[in-house]
ZALUMDO-377944 format. One record per atom (N, C-alpha, C): residue in three letters; x, z, y; atom name; residue number from 0. Coordinates in steps of 0.05 Angstrom, whole numbers. Each point is the difference from the previous one (the first is absolute). Example, Ala and Ser with C-alpha at 12.3 -4.5 7.8 and 13.67 -1.06 7.14 Angstrom:
# ZALUMDO-377944
+--------+--------+--------+--------+-------+-----+
| residu |     px |     pz |     py | atome | num |
+--------+--------+--------+--------+-------+-----+
|    ALA |    264 |    156 |   -114 |     N |   0 |
|    ALA |    -18 |      0 |     24 |    CA |   0 |
|    ALA |     18 |      0 |     24 |     C |   0 |
|    SER |     -7 |    -14 |     21 |     N |   1 |
|    SER |     16 |      1 |     24 |    CA |   1 |
|    SER |    -15 |     14 |     22 |     C |   1 |
+--------+--------+--------+--------+-------+-----+
***
This chain:
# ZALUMDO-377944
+--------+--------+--------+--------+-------+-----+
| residu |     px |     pz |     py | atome | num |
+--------+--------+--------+--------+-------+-----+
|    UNK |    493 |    -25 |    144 |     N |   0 |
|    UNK |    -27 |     -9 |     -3 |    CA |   0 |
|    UNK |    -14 |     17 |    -21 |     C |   0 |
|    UNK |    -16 |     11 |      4 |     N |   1 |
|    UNK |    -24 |     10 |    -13 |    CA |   1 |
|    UNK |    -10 |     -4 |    -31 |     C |   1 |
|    UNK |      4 |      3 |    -25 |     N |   2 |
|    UNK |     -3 |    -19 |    -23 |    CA |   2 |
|    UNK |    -39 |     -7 |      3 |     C |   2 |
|    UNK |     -3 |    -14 |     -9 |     N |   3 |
|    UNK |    -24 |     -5 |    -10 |    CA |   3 |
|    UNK |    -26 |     25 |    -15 |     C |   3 |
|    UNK |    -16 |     -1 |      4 |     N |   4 |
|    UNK |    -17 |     27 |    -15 |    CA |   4 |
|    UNK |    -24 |     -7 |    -11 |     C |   4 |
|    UNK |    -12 |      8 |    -17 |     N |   5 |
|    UNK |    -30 |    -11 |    -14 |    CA |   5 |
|    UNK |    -20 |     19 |     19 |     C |   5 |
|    UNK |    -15 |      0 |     13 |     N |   6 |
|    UNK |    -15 |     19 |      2 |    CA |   6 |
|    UNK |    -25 |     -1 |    -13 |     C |   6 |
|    UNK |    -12 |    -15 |     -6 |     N |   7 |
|    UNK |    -24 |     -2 |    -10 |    CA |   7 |
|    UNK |     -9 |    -28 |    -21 |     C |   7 |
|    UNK |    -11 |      4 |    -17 |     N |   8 |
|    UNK |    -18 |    -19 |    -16 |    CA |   8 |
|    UNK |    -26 |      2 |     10 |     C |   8 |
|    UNK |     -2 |    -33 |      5 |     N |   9 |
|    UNK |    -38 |     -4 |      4 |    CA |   9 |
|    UNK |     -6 |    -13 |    -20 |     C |   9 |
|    UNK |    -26 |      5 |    -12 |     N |  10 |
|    UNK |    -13 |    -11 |    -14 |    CA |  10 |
|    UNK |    -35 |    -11 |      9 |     C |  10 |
|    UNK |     -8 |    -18 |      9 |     N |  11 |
|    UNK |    -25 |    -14 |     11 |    CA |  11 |
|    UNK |     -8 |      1 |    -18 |     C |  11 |
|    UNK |    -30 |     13 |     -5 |     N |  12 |
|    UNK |    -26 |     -5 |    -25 |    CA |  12 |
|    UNK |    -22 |     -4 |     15 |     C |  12 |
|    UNK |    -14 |    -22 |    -19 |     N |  13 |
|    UNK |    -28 |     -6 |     12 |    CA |  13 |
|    UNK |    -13 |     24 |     -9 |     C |  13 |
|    UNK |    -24 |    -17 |     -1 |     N |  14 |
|    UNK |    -30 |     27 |      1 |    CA |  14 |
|    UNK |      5 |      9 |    -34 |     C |  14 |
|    UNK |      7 |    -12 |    -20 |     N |  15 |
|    UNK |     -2 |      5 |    -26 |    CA |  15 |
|    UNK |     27 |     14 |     -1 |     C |  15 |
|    UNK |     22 |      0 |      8 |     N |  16 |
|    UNK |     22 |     22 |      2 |    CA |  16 |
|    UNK |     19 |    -27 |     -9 |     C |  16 |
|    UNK |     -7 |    -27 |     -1 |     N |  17 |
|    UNK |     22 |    -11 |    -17 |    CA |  17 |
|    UNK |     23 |      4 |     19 |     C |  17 |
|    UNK |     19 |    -12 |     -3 |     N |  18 |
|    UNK |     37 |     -3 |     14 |    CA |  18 |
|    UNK |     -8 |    -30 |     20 |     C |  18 |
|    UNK |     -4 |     -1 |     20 |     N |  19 |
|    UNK |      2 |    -26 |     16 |    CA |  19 |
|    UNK |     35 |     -8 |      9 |     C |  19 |
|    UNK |      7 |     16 |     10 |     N |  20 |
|    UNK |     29 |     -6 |      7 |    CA |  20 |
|    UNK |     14 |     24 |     -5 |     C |  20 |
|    UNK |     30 |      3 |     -2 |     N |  21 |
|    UNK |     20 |     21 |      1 |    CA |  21 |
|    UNK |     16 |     -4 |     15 |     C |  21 |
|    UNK |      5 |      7 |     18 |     N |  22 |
|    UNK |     30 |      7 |     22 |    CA |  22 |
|    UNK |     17 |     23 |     -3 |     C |  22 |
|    UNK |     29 |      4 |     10 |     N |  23 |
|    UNK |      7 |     18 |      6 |    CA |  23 |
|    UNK |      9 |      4 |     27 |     C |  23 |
|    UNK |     -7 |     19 |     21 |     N |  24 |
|    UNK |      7 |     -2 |     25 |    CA |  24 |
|    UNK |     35 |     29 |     -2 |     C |  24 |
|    UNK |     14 |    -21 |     10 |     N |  25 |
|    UNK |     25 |      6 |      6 |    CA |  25 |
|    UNK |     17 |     -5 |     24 |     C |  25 |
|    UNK |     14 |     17 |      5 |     N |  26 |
|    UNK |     15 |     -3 |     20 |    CA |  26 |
|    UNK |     31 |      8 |     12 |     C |  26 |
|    UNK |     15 |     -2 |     18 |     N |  27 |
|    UNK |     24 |     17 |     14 |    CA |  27 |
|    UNK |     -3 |     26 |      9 |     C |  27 |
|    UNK |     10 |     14 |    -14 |     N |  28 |
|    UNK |     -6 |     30 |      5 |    CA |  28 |
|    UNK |    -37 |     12 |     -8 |     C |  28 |
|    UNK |     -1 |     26 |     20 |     N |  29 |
|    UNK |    -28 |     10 |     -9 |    CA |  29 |
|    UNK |    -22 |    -24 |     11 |     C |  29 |
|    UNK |    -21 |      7 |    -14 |     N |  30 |
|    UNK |    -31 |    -11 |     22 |    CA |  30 |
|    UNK |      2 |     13 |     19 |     C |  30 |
|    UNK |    -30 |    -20 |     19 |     N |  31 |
|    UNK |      1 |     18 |     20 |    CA |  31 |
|    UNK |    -30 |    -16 |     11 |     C |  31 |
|    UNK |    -12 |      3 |     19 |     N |  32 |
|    UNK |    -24 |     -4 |      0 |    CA |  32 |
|    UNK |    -21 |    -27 |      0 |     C |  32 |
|    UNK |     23 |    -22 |      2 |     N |  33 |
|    UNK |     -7 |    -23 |     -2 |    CA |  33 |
|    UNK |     -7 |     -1 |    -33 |     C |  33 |
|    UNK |     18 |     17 |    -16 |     N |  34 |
|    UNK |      0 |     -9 |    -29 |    CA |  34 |
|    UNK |    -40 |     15 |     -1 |     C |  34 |
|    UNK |     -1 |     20 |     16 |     N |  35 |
|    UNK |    -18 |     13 |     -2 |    CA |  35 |
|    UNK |    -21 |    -23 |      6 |     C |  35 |
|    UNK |     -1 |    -13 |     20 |     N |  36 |
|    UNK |    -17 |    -27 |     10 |    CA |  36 |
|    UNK |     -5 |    -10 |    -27 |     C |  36 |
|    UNK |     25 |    -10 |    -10 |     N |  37 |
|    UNK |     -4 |    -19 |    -21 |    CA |  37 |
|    UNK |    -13 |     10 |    -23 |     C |  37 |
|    UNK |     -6 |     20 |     -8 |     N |  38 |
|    UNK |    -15 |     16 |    -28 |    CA |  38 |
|    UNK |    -35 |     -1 |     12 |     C |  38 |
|    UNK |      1 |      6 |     32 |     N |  39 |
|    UNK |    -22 |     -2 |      7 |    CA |  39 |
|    UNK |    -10 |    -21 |     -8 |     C |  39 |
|    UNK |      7 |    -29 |     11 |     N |  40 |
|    UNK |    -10 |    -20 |      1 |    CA |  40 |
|    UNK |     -2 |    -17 |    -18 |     C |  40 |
|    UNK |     17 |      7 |    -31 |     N |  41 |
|    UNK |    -12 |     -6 |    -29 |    CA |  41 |
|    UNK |    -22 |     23 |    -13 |     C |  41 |
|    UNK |     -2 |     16 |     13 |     N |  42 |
|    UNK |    -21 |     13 |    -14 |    CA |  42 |
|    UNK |    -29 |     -7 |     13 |     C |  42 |
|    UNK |      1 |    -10 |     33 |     N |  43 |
|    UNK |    -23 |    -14 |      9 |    CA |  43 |
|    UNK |     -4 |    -23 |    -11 |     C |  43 |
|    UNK |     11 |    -24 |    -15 |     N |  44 |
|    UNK |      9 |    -13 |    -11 |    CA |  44 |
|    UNK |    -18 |      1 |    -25 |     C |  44 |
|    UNK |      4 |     23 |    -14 |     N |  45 |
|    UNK |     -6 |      2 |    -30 |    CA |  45 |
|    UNK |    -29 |      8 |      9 |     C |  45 |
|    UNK |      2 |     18 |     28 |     N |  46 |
|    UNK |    -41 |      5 |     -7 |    CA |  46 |
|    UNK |    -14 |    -25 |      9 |     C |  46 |
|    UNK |     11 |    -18 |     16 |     N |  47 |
|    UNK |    -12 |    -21 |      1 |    CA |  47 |
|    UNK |     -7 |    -20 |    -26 |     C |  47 |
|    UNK |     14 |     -1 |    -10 |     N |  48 |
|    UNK |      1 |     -2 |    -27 |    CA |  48 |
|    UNK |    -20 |      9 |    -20 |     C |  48 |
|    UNK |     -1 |     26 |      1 |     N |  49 |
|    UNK |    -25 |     13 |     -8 |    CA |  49 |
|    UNK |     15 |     23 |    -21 |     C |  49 |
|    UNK |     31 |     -6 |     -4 |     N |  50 |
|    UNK |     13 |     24 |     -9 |    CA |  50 |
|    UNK |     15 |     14 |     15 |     C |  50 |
|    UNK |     23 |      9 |      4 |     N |  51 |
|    UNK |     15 |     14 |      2 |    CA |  51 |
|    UNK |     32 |     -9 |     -3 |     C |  51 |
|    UNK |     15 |     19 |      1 |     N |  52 |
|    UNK |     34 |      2 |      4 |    CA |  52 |
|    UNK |      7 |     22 |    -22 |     C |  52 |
|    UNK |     12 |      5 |     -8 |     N |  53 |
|    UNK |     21 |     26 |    -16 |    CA |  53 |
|    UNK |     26 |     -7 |     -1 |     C |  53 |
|    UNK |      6 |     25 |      6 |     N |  54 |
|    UNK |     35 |      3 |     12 |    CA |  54 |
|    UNK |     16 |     14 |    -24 |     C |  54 |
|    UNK |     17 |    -14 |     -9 |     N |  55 |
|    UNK |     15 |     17 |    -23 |    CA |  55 |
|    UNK |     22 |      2 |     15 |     C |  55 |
|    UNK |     27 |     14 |    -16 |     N |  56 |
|    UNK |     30 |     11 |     10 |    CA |  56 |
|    UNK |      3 |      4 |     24 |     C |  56 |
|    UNK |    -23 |     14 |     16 |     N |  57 |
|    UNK |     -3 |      4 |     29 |    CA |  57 |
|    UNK |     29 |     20 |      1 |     C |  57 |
|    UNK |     18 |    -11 |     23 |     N |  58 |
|    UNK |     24 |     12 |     15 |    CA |  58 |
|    UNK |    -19 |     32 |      5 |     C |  58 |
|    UNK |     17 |     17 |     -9 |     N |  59 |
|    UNK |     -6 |     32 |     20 |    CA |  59 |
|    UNK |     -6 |     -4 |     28 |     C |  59 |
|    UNK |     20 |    -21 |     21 |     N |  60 |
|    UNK |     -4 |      0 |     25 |    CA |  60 |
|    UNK |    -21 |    -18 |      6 |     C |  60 |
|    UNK |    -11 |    -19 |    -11 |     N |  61 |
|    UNK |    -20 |    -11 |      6 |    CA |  61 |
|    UNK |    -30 |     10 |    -13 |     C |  61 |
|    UNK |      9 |     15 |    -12 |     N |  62 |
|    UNK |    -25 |     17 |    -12 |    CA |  62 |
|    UNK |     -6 |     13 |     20 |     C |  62 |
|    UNK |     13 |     12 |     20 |     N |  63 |
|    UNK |     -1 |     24 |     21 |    CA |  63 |
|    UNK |      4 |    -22 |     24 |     C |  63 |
|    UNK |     -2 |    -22 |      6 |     N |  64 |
|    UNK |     -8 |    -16 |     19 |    CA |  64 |
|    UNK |    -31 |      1 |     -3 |     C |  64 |
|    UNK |    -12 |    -20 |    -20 |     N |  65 |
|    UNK |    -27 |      5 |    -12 |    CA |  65 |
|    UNK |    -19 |     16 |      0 |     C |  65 |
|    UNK |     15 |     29 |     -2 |     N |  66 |
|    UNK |    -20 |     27 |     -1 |    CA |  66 |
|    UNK |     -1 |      8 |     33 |     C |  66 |
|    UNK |     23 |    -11 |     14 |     N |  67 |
|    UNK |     -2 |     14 |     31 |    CA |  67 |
|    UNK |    -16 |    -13 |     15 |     C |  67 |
|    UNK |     -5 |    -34 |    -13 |     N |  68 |
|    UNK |    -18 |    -26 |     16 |    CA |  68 |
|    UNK |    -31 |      8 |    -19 |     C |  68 |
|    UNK |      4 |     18 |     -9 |     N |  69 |
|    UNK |    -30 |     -5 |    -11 |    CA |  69 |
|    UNK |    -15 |    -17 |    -19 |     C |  69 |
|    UNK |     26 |    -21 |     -3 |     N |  70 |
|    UNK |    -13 |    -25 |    -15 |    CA |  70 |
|    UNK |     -9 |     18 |    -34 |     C |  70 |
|    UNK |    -25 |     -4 |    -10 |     N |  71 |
|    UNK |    -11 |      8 |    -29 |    CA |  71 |
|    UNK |      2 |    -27 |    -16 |     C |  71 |
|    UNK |     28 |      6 |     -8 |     N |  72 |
|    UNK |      0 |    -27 |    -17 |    CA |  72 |
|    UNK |     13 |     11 |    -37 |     C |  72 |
|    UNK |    -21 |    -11 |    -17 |     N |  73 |
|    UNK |      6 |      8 |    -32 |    CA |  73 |
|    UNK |     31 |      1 |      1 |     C |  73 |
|    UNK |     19 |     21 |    -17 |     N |  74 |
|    UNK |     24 |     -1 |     -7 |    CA |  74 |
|    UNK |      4 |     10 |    -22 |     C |  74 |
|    UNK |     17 |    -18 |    -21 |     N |  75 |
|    UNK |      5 |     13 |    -29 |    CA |  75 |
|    UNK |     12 |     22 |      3 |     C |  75 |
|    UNK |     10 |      8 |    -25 |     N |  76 |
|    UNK |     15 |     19 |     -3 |    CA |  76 |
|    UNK |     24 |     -7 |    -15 |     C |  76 |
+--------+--------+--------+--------+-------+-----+
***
């Protein structure tokens, strides 16, 4: 079996930048495009909202899921 992997930190901010929620999306082995679904649909989420999403300890391979789907979503460094 596959160990476990972090790929990404989300962080939800309203319109003033505060922290609304923190997750970490993880999984069995690499991402793959559903995880890609799922970044989508908290970042629609946060503009509904009236803020946004930021992604910290973004996985290399899901960074390069992200950039190939087009999704423009803030990522730390």
């Amino acid at each position: 079996m596959a160990p476990v992997e972090q790929w990404c930190r989300v962080r939800l901010l309203d319109a003033d930048g505060a922290e609304l929620a923190c997750c970490v999306l993880e999984g069995l082995g690499a991402p793959d495009l559903s995880v890609v679904d799922d970044v989508a649909r908290m970042a629609l989420l946060g503009r509904r909202l009236g803020g946004g999403i930021v992604l910290g300890n973004v996985s290399p391979a899901l960074r390069a899921l992200l950039e190939l789907a087009g999704l423009g979503v803030q990522m730390e460094r």
